[in-house]
N, CA, C and O of each residue as an XYZ file, in Angstrom:
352
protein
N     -64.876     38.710     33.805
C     -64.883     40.004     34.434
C     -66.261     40.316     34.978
O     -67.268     39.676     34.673
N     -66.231     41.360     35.818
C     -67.416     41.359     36.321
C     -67.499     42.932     37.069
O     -66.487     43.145     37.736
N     -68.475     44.038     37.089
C     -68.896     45.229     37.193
C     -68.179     45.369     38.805
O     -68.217     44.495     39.671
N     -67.533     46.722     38.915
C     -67.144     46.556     40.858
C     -68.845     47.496     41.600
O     -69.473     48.448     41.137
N     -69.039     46.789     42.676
C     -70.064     47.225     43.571
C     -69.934     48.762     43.631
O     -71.113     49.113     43.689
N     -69.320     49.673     43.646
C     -69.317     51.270     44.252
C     -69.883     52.052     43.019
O     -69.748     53.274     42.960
N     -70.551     51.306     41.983
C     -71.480     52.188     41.360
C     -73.103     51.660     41.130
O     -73.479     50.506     40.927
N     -74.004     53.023     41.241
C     -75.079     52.271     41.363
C     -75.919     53.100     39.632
O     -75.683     54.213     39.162
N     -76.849     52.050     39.116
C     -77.259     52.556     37.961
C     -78.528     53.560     38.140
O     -79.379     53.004     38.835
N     -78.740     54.258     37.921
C     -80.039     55.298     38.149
C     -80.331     55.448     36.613
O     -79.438     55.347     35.772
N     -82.100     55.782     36.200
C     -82.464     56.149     35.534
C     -82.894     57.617     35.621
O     -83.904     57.903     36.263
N     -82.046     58.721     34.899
C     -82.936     59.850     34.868
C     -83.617     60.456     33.468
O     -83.196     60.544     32.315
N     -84.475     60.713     33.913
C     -85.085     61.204     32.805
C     -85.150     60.456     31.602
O     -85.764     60.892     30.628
N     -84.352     58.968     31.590
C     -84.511     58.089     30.045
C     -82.985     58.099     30.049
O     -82.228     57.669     29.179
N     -82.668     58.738     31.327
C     -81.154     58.151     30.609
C     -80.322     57.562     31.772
O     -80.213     58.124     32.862
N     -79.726     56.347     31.440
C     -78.709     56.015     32.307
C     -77.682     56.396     32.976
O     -76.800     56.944     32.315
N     -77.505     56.269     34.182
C     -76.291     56.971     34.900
C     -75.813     56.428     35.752
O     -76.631     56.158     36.633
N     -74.338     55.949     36.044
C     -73.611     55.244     36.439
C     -72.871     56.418     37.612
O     -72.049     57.291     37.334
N     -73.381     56.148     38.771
C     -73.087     57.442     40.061
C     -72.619     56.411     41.140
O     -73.287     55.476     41.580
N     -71.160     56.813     41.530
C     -70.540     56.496     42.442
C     -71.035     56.872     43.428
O     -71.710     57.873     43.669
N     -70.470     55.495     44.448
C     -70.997     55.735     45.989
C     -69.312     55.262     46.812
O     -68.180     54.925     46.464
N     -70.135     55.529     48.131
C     -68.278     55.568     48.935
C     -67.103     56.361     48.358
O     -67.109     57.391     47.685
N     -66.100     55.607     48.801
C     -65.007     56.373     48.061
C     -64.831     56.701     46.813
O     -64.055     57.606     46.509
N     -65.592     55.948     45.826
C     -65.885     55.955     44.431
C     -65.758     57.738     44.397
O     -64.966     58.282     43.628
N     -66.554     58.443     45.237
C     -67.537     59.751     44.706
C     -66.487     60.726     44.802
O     -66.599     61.882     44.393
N     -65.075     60.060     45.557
C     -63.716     61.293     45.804
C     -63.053     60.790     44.280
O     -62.578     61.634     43.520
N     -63.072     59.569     43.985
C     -62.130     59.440     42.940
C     -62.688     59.508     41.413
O     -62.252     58.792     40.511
N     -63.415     60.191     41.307
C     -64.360     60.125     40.016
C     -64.584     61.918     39.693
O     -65.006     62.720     40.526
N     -64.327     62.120     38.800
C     -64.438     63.755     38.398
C     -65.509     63.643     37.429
O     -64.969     63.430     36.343
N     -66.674     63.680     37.308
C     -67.734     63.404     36.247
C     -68.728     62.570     36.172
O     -68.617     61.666     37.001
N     -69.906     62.486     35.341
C     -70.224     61.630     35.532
C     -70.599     60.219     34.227
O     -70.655     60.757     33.121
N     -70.775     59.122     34.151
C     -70.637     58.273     33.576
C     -72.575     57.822     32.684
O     -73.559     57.263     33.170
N     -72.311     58.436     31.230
C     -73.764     57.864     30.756
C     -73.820     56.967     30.043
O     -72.814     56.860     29.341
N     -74.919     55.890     29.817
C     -74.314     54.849     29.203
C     -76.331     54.698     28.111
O     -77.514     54.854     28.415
N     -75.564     54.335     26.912
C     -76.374     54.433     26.022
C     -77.034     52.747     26.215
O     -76.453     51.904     26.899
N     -78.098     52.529     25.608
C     -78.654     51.109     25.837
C     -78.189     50.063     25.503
O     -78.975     49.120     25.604
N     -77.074     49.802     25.085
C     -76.378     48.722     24.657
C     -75.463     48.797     26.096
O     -75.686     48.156     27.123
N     -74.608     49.559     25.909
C     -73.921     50.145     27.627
C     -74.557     49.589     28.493
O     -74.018     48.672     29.113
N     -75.995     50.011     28.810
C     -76.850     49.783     29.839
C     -77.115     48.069     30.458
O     -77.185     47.560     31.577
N     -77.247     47.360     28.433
C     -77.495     46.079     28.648
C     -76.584     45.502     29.301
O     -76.785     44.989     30.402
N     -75.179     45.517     28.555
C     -73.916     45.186     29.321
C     -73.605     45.305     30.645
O     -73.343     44.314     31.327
N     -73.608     46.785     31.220
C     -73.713     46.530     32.340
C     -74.493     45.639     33.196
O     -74.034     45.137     34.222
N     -75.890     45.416     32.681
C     -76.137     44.523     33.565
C     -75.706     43.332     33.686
O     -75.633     42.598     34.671
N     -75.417     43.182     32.583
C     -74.920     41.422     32.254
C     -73.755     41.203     33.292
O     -73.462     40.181     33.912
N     -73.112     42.581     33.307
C     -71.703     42.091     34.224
C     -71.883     42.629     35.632
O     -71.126     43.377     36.250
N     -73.130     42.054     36.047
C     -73.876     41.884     37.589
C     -73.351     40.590     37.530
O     -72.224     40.886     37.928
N     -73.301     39.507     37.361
C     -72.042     38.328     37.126
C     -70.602     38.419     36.426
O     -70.139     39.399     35.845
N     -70.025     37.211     36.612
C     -69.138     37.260     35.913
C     -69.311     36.939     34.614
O     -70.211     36.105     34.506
N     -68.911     37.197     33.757
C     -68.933     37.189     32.373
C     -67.623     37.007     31.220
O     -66.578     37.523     31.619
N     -67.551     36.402     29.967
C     -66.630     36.351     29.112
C     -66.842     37.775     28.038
O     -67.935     38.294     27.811
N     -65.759     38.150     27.570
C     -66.572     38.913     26.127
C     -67.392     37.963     25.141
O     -68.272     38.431     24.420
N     -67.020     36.429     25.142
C     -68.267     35.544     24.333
C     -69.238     36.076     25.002
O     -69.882     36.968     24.448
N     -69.515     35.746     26.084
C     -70.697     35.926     26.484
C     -71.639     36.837     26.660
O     -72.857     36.708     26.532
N     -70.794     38.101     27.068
C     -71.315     39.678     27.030
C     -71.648     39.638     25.239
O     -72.631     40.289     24.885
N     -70.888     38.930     24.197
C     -71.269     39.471     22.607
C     -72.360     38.545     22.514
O     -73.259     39.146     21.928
N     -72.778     37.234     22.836
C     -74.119     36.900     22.537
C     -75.242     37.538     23.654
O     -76.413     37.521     23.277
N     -74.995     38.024     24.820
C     -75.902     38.497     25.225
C     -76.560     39.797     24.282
O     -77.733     39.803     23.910
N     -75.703     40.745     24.014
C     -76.038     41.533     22.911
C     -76.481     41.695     21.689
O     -77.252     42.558     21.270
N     -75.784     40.528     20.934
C     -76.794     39.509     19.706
C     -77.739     39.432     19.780
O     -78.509     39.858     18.919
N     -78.253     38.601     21.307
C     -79.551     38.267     21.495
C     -80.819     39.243     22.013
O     -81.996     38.901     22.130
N     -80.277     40.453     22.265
C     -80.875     41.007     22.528
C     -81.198     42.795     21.518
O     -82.149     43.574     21.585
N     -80.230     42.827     20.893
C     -80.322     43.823     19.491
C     -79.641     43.113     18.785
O     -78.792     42.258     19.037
N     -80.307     43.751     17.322
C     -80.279     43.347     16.035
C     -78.913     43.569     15.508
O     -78.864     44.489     14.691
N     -77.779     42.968     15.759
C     -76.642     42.988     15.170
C     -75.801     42.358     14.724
O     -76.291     41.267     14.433
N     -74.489     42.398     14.413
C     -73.899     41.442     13.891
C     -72.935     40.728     15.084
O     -72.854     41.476     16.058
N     -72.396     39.822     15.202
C     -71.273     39.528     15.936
C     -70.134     39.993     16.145
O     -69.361     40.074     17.100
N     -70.161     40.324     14.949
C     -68.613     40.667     14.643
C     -68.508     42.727     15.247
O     -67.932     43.422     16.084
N     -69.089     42.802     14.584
C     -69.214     44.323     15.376
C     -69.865     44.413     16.866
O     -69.682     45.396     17.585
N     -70.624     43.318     17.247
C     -71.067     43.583     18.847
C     -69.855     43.591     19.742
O     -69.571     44.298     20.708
N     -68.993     42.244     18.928
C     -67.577     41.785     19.622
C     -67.048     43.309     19.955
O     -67.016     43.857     21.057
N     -66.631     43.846     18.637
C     -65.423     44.638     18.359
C     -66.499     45.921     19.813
O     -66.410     46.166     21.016
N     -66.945     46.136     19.221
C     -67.947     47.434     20.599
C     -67.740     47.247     22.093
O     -67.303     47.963     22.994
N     -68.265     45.893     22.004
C     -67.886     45.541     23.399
C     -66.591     45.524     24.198
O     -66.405     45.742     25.395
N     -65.769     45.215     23.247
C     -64.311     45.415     23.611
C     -63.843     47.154     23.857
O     -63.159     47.514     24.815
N     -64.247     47.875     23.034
C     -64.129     49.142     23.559
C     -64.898     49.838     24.752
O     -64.781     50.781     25.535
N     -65.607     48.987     24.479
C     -66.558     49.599     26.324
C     -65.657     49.193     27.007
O     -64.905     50.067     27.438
N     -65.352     47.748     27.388
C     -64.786     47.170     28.549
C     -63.314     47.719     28.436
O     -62.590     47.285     29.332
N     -62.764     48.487     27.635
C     -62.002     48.815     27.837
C     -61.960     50.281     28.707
O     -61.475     50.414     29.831
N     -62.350     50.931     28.205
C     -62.967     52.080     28.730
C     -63.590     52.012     29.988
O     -63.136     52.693     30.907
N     -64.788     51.122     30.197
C     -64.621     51.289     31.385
C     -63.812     50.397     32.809
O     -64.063     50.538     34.006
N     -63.034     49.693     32.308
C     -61.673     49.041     32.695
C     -60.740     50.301     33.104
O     -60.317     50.530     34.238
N     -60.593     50.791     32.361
C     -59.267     52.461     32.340
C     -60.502     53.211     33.674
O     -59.756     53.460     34.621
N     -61.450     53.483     33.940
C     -61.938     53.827     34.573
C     -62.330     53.389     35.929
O     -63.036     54.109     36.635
N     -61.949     52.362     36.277
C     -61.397     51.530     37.237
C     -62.964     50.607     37.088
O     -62.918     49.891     38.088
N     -63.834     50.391     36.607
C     -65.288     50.101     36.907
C     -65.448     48.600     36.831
O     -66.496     47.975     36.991
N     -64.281     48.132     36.570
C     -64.449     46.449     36.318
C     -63.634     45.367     37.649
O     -62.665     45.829     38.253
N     -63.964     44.477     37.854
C     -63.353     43.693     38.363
C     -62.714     42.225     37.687
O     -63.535     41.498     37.127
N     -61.165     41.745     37.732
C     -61.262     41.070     36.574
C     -61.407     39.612     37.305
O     -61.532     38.592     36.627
């Protein structure tokens, strides 16, 4: 899977924000913040990516376990899957 182009990441103030562009900005009621694990992920899925791969990128980069990076990650991508934000 891999992130769709019509959102762009901005930093404000320390915090991440995921702000639609194009048609994105009619079909979106809100806006999207993403905490630093969020943040990492997203970038990762500037390629295509596996959930293996999105869970060791996260391993490797905070102090956690596998087994819970897995299970997290799966609820992001789900979430933001339901939110149309993924490409599969």
């Amino acid at each position: 899977m891999k992130r769709k182009d019509d959102f762009v990441l901005q930093n404000v103030g320390g915090e991440y924000i995921l702000v639609p562009i194009g048609q994105r900005v009619l079909d979106l009621n809100g806006i999207i913040t993403l905490n630093p694990t969020g943040h990492h992920v997203w970038e990762l899925l500037a390629k295509h990516r596996s959930v293996e791969e999105l869970t060791a990128g996260v391993v490797e980069h905070f102090d956690i376990d596998p087994e819970r990076a897995g299970a997290d990650i799966k609820i992001f991508l789900e979430e933001i899957s339901r939110m149309g934000l993924l490409e599969e």
